[in-house]
C-alpha positions as CSV (number, residue, x, y, z in Angstrom):
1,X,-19.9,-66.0,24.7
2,X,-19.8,-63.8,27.9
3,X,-15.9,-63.1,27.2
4,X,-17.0,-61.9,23.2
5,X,-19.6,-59.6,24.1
6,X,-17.7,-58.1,26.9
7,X,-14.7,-56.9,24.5
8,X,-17.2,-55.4,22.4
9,X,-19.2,-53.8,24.9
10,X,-15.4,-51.7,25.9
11,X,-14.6,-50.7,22.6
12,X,-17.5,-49.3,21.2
13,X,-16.2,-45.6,22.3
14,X,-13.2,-46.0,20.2
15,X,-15.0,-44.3,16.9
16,X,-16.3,-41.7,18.6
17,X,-12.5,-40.8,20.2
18,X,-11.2,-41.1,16.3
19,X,-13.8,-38.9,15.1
20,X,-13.6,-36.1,17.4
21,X,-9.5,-36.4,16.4
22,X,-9.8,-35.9,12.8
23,X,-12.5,-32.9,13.2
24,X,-10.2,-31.2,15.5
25,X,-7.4,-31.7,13.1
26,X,-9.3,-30.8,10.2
27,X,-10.4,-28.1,11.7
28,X,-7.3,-26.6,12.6
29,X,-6.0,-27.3,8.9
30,X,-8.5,-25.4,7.8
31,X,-8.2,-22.4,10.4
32,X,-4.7,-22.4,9.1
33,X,-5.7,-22.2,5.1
34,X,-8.1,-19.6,6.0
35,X,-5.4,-17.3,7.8
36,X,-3.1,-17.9,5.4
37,X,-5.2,-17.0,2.7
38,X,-6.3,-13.7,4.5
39,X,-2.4,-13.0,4.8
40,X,-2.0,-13.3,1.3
41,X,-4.8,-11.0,0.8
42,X,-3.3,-8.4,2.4
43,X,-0.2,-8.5,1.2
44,X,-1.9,-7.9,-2.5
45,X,-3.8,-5.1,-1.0
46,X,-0.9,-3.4,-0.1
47,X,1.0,-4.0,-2.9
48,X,-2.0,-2.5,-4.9
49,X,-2.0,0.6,-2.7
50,X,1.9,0.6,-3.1
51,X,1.6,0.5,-7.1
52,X,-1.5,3.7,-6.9
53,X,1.1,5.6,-4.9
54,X,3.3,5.6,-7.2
55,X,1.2,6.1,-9.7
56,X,-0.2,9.6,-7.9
57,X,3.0,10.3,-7.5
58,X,4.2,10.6,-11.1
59,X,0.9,12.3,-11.9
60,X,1.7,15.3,-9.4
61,X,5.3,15.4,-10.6
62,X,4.6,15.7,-13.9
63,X,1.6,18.2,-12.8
64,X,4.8,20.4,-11.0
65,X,6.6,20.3,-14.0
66,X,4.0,21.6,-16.5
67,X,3.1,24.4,-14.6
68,X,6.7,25.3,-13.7
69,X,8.0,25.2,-17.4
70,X,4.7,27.2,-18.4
71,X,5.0,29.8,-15.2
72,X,8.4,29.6,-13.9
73,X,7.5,30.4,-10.3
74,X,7.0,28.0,-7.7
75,X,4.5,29.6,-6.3
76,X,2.4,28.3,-9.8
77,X,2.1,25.0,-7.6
78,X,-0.5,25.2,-5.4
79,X,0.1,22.6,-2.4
80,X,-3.4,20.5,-2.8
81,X,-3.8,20.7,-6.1
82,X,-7.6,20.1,-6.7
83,X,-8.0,19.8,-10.6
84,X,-5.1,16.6,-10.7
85,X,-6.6,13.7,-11.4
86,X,-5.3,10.7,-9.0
87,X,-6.1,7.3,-7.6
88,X,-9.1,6.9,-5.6
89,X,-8.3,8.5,-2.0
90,X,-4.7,10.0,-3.0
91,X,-3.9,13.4,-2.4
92,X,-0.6,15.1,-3.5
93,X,1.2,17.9,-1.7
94,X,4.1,20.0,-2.6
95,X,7.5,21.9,-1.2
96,X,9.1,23.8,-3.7
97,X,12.7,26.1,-3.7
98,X,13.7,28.1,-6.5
99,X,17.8,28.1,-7.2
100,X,19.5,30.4,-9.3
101,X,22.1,28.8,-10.9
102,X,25.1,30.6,-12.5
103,X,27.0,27.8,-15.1
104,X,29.1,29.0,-18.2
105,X,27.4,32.5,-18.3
106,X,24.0,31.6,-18.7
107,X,21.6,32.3,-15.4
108,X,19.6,28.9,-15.0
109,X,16.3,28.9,-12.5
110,X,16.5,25.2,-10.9
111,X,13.3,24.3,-8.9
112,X,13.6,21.7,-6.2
113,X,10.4,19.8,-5.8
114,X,9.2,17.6,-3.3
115,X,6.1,15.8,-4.2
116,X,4.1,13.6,-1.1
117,X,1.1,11.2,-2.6
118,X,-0.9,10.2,0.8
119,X,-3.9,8.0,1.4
120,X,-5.2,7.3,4.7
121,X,-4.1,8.5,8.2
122,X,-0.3,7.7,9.6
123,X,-1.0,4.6,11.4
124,X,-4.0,3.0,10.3
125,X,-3.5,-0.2,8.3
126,X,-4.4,1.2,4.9
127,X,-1.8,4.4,5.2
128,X,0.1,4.8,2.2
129,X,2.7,7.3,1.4
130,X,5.1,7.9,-1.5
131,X,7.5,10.8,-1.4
132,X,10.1,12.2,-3.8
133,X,12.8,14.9,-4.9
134,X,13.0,16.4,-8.6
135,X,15.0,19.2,-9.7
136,X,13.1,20.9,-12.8
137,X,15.1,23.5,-14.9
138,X,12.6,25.4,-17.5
Protein backbone atom coordinates (compact mmCIF):
# COMPACT_ATOMS: atom_id res chain seq x y z
CA UNK A 1 0.00 0.00 0.00
CA UNK A 2 2.91 2.39 0.97
CA UNK A 3 4.67 1.48 -2.55
CA UNK A 4 0.90 2.53 -4.49
CA UNK A 5 0.47 5.67 -2.85
CA UNK A 6 3.97 6.75 -3.25
CA UNK A 7 3.87 6.47 -7.24
CA UNK A 8 0.83 8.48 -7.11
CA UNK A 9 1.99 11.05 -4.82
CA UNK A 10 5.24 11.64 -7.88
CA UNK A 11 3.06 11.87 -10.73
CA UNK A 12 0.45 14.11 -9.80
CA UNK A 13 2.52 17.16 -11.56
CA UNK A 14 2.43 15.43 -14.82
CA UNK A 15 -1.05 17.20 -15.92
CA UNK A 16 -0.10 20.32 -15.03
CA UNK A 17 3.46 19.99 -17.26
CA UNK A 18 1.01 18.71 -20.25
CA UNK A 19 -1.21 21.60 -19.85
CA UNK A 20 1.10 24.36 -19.71
CA UNK A 21 2.54 22.50 -23.18
CA UNK A 22 -0.58 22.56 -25.16
CA UNK A 23 -1.31 26.37 -24.05
CA UNK A 24 2.03 27.42 -25.14
CA UNK A 25 1.60 25.64 -28.32
CA UNK A 26 -1.75 26.81 -28.90
CA UNK A 27 -0.82 29.88 -28.19
CA UNK A 28 1.82 30.19 -30.58
CA UNK A 29 -0.52 28.63 -33.33
CA UNK A 30 -2.62 31.17 -32.86
CA UNK A 31 0.06 34.19 -32.72
CA UNK A 32 0.86 32.74 -36.02
CA UNK A 33 -2.87 32.76 -37.56
CA UNK A 34 -3.26 36.20 -36.26
CA UNK A 35 -0.01 37.55 -38.10
CA UNK A 36 -0.68 35.86 -40.97
CA UNK A 37 -3.95 37.15 -41.22
CA UNK A 38 -2.74 40.76 -40.61
CA UNK A 39 -0.23 40.06 -43.59
CA UNK A 40 -2.89 39.21 -45.79
CA UNK A 41 -4.59 42.29 -44.74
CA UNK A 42 -2.13 44.33 -45.97
CA UNK A 43 -1.37 42.89 -48.88
CA UNK A 44 -5.33 43.69 -49.98
CA UNK A 45 -4.85 47.12 -48.72
CA UNK A 46 -2.21 47.71 -50.99
CA UNK A 47 -3.54 46.19 -53.81
CA UNK A 48 -6.65 48.43 -53.23
CA UNK A 49 -4.56 51.54 -53.13
CA UNK A 50 -2.69 50.00 -56.23
CA UNK A 51 -6.09 49.62 -58.23
CA UNK A 52 -7.28 53.66 -57.00
CA UNK A 53 -4.01 54.72 -58.52
CA UNK A 54 -4.64 53.62 -61.43
CA UNK A 55 -7.84 54.60 -61.50
CA UNK A 56 -6.70 58.51 -60.68
CA UNK A 57 -4.51 58.02 -63.12
CA UNK A 58 -6.76 57.44 -66.12
CA UNK A 59 -9.07 60.12 -64.75
CA UNK A 60 -6.25 62.91 -65.00
CA UNK A 61 -5.15 61.53 -68.34
CA UNK A 62 -8.27 61.66 -69.83
CA UNK A 63 -8.74 65.19 -67.89
CA UNK A 64 -5.21 66.30 -70.11
CA UNK A 65 -6.63 65.12 -73.13
CA UNK A 66 -9.96 67.04 -73.03
CA UNK A 67 -8.64 70.22 -72.38
CA UNK A 68 -5.72 69.80 -74.87
CA UNK A 69 -8.11 68.81 -77.84
CA UNK A 70 -10.47 71.70 -76.64
CA UNK A 71 -7.41 74.40 -76.04
CA UNK A 72 -4.49 73.16 -77.80
CA UNK A 73 -1.97 74.62 -75.40
CA UNK A 74 -0.35 72.89 -72.66
CA UNK A 75 -0.42 75.48 -70.67
CA UNK A 76 -4.59 74.59 -70.59
CA UNK A 77 -3.40 71.91 -67.91
CA UNK A 78 -2.96 73.37 -64.80
CA UNK A 79 -0.49 71.13 -62.59
CA UNK A 80 -3.04 70.38 -59.43
CA UNK A 81 -6.00 70.33 -61.12
CA UNK A 82 -8.67 71.06 -58.45
CA UNK A 83 -12.12 70.53 -60.15
CA UNK A 84 -10.92 66.43 -61.20
CA UNK A 85 -12.71 64.21 -59.45
CA UNK A 86 -10.35 61.35 -57.89
CA UNK A 87 -10.03 58.64 -55.27
CA UNK A 88 -10.16 59.58 -51.87
CA UNK A 89 -6.51 61.21 -50.97
CA UNK A 90 -5.23 61.15 -54.72
CA UNK A 91 -3.85 64.07 -56.24
CA UNK A 92 -2.72 64.27 -59.93
CA UNK A 93 0.14 66.46 -61.26
CA UNK A 94 1.28 67.22 -64.73
CA UNK A 95 4.53 67.86 -67.17
CA UNK A 96 3.59 68.71 -70.40
CA UNK A 97 5.89 69.47 -73.97
CA UNK A 98 4.44 70.69 -77.04
CA UNK A 99 6.14 69.11 -80.43
CA UNK A 100 5.68 70.29 -83.75
CA UNK A 101 5.65 67.67 -86.00
CA UNK A 102 6.17 68.03 -89.71
CA UNK A 103 4.85 64.45 -91.58
CA UNK A 104 3.63 64.39 -95.33
CA UNK A 105 2.98 68.29 -95.42
CA UNK A 106 0.62 68.60 -92.80
CA UNK A 107 2.06 70.57 -89.43
CA UNK A 108 0.84 68.21 -86.41
CA UNK A 109 1.08 69.73 -82.65
CA UNK A 110 2.02 66.41 -80.51
CA UNK A 111 1.78 66.97 -76.70
CA UNK A 112 3.79 64.84 -74.42
CA UNK A 113 2.16 64.28 -71.18
CA UNK A 114 3.27 63.04 -68.01
CA UNK A 115 0.56 62.36 -65.53
CA UNK A 116 1.69 61.47 -61.53
CA UNK A 117 -1.46 60.20 -59.21
CA UNK A 118 0.06 60.42 -55.50
CA UNK A 119 -1.32 59.52 -52.12
CA UNK A 120 0.52 59.77 -49.02
CA UNK A 121 4.16 60.91 -48.35
CA UNK A 122 7.31 58.96 -50.11
CA UNK A 123 8.06 56.54 -47.38
CA UNK A 124 5.27 56.05 -45.27
CA UNK A 125 3.51 52.67 -45.51
CA UNK A 126 0.36 53.93 -47.29
CA UNK A 127 2.50 55.93 -50.24
CA UNK A 128 1.16 55.25 -53.44
CA UNK A 129 2.24 56.51 -56.75
CA UNK A 130 1.31 55.79 -60.32
CA UNK A 131 3.07 57.64 -63.19
CA UNK A 132 2.67 57.61 -66.96
CA UNK A 133 3.66 59.05 -70.60
CA UNK A 134 0.91 59.91 -73.39
CA UNK A 135 1.47 61.55 -76.51
CA UNK A 136 -1.97 63.47 -77.43
CA UNK A 137 -2.22 64.90 -81.04
CA UNK A 138 -5.55 67.26 -81.42
Amino acid sequence: MKRGTASAHRSRGFALVAALFLLVVLGTLGAYAVRLNMSQQGGADLDLASTRAEAALQSGIEYAAARLLTVSDCAAIPLTPNDLPLPHGFSVTYTCTDETQVANLPTVNVFSVTATATRGLYGSPDFVSRQRPVRITP
